[in-house]
C-alpha positions as CSV (number, residue, x, y, z in Angstrom):
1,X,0.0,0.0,0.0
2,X,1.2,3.1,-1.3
3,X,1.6,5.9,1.4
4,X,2.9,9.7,1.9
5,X,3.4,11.0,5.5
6,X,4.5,14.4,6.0
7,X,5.2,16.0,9.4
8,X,7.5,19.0,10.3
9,X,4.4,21.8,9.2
10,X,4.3,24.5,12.3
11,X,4.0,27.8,13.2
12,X,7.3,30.4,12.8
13,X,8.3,33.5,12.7
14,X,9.2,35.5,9.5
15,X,13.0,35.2,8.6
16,X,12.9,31.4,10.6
17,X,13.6,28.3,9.3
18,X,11.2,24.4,9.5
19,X,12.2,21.3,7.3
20,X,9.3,19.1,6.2
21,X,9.5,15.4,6.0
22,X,7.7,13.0,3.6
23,X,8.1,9.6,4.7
24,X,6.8,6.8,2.1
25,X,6.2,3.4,1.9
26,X,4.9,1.4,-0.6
27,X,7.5,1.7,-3.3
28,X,11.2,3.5,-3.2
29,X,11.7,7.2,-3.8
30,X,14.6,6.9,-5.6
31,X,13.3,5.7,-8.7
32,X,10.1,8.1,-8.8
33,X,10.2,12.1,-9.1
34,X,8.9,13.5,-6.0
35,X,8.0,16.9,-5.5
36,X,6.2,19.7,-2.4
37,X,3.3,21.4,-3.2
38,X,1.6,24.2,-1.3
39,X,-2.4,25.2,-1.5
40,X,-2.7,28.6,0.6
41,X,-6.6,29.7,1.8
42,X,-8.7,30.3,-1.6
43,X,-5.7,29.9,-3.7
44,X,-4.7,27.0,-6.3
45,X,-2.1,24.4,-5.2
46,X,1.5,25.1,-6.9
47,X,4.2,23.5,-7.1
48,X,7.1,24.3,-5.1
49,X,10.1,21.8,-5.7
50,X,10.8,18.6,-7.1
51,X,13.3,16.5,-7.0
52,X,14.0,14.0,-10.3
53,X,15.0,9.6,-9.9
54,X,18.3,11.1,-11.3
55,X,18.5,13.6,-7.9
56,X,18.2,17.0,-10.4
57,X,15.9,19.6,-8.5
58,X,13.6,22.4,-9.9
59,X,12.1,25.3,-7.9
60,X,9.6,27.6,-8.0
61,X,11.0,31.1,-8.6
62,X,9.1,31.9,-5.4
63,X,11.3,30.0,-3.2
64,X,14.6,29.3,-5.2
65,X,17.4,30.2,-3.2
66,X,15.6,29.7,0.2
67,X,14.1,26.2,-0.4
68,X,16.2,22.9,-0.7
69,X,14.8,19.9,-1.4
70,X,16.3,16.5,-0.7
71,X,16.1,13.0,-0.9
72,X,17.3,10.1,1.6
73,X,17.1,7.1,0.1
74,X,18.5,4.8,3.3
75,X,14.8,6.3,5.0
76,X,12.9,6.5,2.0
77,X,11.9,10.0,2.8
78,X,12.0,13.5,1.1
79,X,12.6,16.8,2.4
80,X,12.2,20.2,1.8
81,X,14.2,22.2,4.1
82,X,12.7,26.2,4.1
83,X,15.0,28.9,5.1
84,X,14.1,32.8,5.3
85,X,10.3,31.9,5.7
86,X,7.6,34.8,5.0
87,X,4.3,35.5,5.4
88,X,3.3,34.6,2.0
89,X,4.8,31.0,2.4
90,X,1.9,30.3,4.8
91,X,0.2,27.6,3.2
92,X,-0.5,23.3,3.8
93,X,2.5,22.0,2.2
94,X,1.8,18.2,0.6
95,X,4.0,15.5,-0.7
96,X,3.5,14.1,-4.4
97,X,4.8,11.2,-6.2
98,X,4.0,10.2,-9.8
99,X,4.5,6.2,-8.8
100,X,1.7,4.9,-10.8
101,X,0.0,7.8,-12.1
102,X,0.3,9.7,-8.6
103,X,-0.2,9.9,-4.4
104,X,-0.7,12.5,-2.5
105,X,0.3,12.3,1.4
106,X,-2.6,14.3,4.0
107,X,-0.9,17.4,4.1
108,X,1.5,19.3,6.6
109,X,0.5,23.3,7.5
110,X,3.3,25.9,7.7
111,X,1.9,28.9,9.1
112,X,4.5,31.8,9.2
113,X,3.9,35.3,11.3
114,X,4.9,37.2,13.8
């Protein structure tokens, strides 16, 4: 059974820092693109990052240079460390694979303000 589990979602500060996790199981991230999304309140859900089988990354231009994402095989698990988080990156962050035509994990919300 395919699953996505993120955790890591919180409230911070503006300027602060939180790394989200995507722990899967079902099949192995390294052979599958993986990517973070974000949906913010009456918005459309973007994409944010994605990381490639092959390990090459692509950003948003919203969040290159603040967000990394990465990929630990050995856990099966994906991150997306977020540096230098503003207001406008407030939004539920979710975890996408496109194993079989595509999963989606439950969602983690990142809430940023002062």
């Amino acid at each position: 059974q395919v699953q996505l589990v993120e955790s890591g979602g919180g409230l911070v500060q503006p300027g602060g820092s939180l790394r989200l996790s995507c722990a899967a199981s079902g099949f192995a991230v390294r052979f599958y693109a993986m990517s973070w999304y974000r949906q913010a309140p009456g918005k459309e859900r973007e994409l944010v990052a994605a990381i490639s089988a092959g390990g090459s990354t692509n950003y948003a231009d919203s969040v290159k240079g603040r967000f990394t994402i990465s990929r630990d095989n050995a856990k099966n698990t994906v991150y997306l460390r977020m540096n230098n988080l503003k207001p406008e990156d407030t939004a539920v962050y979710y975890c996408n694979t496109i194993y079989r035509g595509g999963y989606w994990g439950q969602g983690t919300q990142v809430t940023v303000s002062s």
